[in-house]
C-alpha positions in Angstrom: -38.9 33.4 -38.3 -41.8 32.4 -35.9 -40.9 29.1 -33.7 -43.3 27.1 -31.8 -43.0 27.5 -28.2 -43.2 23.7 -27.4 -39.5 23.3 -29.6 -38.2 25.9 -27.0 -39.2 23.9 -24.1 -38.0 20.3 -25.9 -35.2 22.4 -26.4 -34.9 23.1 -22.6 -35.3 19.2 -21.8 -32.8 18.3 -23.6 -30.4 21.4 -21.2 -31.6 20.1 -18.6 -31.5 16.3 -19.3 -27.2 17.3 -20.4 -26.5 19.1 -17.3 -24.0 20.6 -16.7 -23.4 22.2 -19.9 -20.3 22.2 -21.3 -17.5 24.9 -19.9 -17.8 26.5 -23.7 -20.9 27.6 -23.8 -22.4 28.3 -19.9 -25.1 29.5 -19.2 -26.4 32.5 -16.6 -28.5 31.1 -13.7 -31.4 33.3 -15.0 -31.7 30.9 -18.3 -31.2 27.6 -16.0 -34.3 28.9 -14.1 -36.3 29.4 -16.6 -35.5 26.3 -18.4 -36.2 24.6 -15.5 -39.6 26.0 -14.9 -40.6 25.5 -18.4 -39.6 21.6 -18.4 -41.3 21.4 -15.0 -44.6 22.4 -16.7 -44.1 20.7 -20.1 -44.1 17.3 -17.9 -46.5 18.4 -15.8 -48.9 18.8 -18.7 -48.5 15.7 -20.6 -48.7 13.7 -17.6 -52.0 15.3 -16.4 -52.8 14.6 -20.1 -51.8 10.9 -19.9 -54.1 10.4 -16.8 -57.1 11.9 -18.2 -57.0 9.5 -21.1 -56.3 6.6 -18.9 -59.2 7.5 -16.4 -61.4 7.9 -19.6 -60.7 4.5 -20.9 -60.3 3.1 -17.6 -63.8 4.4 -16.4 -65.2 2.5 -19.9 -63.9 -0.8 -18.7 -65.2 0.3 -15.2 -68.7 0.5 -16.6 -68.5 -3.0 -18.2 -67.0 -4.5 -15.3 -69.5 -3.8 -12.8 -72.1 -3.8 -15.3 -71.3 -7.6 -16.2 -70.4 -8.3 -12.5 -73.8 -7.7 -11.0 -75.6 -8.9 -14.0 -74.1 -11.9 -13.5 -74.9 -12.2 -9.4 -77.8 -10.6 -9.5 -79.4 -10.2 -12.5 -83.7 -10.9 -11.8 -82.7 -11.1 -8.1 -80.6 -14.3 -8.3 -78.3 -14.2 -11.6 -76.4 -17.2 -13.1 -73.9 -16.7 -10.9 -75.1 -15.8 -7.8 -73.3 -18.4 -5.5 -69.9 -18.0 -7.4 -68.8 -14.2 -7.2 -65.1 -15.1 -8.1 -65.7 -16.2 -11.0 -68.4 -13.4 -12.0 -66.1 -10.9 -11.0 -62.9 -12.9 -13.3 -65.4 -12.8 -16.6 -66.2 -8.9 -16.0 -62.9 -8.4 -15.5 -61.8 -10.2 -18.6 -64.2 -8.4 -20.5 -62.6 -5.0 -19.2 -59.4 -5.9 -20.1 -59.9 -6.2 -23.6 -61.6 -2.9 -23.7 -58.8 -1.2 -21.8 -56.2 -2.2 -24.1 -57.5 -1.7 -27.1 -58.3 1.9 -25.8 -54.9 2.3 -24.2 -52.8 1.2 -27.4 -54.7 3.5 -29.7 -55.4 6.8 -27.4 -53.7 6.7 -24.1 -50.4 6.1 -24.5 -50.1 5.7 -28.3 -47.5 8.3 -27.6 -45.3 5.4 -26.2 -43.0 3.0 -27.3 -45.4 0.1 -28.9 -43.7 -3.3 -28.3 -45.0 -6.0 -30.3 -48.5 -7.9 -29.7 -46.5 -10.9 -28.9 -45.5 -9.4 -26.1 -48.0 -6.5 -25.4 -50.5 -8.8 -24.9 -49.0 -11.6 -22.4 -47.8 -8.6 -20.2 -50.9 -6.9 -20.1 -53.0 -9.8 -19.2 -50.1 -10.7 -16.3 -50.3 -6.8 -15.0 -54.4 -7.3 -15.8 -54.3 -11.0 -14.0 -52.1 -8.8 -11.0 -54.7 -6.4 -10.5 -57.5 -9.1 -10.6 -55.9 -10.8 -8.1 -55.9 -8.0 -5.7 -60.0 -7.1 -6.6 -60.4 -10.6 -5.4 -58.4 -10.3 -2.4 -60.7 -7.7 -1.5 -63.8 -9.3 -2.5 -62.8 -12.7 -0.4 -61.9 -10.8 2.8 -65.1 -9.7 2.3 -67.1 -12.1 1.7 -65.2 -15.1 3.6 -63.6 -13.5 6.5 -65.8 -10.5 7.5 -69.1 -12.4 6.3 -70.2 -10.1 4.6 -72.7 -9.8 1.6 -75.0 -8.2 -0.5 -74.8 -5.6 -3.4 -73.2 -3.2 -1.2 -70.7 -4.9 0.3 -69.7 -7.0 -2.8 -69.1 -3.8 -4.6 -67.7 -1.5 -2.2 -65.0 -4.7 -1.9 -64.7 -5.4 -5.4 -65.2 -2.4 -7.2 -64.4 0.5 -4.4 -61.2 -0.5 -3.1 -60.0 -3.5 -5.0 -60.6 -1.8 -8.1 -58.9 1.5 -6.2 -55.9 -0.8 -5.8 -55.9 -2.8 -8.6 -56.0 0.8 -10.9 -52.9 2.3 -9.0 -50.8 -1.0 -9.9 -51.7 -1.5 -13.2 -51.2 2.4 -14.0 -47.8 2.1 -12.7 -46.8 -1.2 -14.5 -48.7 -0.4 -17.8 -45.9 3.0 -18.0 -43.2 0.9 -17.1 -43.8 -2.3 -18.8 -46.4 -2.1 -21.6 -46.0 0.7 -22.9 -42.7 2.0 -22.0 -41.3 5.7 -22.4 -40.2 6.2 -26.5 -36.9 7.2 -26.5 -36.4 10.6 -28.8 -33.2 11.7 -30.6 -31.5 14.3 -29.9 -34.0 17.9 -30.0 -32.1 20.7 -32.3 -31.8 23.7 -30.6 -34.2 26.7 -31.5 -32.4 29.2 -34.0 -31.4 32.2 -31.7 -29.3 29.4 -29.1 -27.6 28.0 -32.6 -27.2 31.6 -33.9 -25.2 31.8 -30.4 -23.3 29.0 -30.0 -19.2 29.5 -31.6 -18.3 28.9 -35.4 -15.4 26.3 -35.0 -13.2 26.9 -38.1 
């Protein structure tokens, strides 16, 4: 009976995750290598995975924060809010926040554990609120310590390494506190390691 490689390698995650087996059934240092290589590279994979989606959602809140951002300082030259980038760049980033959640509840890591709204939401505005804080930190160095302004400089502060920054953070805290790792039951071993394990009588 045909089984599906990936129950092999939940199989091994599970070996590996109980190590050391138990002094009844051991195992040769050949199969421990192999189970390790194959758990190496199923984790690899979903991870890589994981950060694909997240760059893919994360580059569509990208576009409408630094689309609303400079359409808000400089929109016909002089936008609204052409004297107050702080506040231009906390309603873009607002904006982007929404997106990116919704997108990262339903595709990124839907995978995850999903805690309730009630308290989904209140930690990813905090982590969100975080990361804003250090865009800003950028974007006032910027603009109030070196004295410098402009299109370029506003952006390269606020949107090339604050939002470099900010995007490290809130990966890391979105993984650990928003969407936390699902914890799975026990996997079932595949059918040739149950044919071999002892009948107790």
């Amino acid at each position: 009976m045909r089984v599906e490689f990936s129950h092999y390698v939940a199989y091994a995650g599970q070996v590996l995750d109980t190590w050391p087996p138990e002094p009844r059934a051991p195992s040769s240092a050949r199969r421990r290598l192999l189970y390790a290589a194959l758990h190496m590279w199923y984790r690899r994979d979903r991870v890589v995975r994981e950060l694909l989606k997240f760059g893919a959602v994360g580059g569509v809140g990208f576009i409408a924060d630094i689309g609303l951002f400079n359409l808000l300082l400089f929109a016909g030259g002089e936008g609204p809010l052409h004297d107050q980038p702080l506040v231009a760049k906390t309603l873009s980033v607002t904006l982007a926040t929404i997106i990116t959640y919704v997108g990262h509840r339903a595709w990124t890591f839907r995978h995850r554990t999903r805690i309730k709204h009630s308290r989904g939401y209140p930690l990813f505005f905090l982590f969100n609120g975080l990361g804003l804080g250090i865009a800003l930190s950028c974007l006032g160095i910027s603009r109030y310590v070196l004295d410098l302004s402009g299109p370029i400089a506003d952006n390269i502060s606020a949107n090339v390494v604050g939002l470099a920054l900010g995007t490290l953070f809130r990966y890391w805290s979105y993984r650990t506190w928003v969407f936390p790792a699902n914890p799975s039951g026990p996997v079932p071993p595949p059918p040739a390691a149950r044919e071999a394990e002892p009948v107790n009588a």
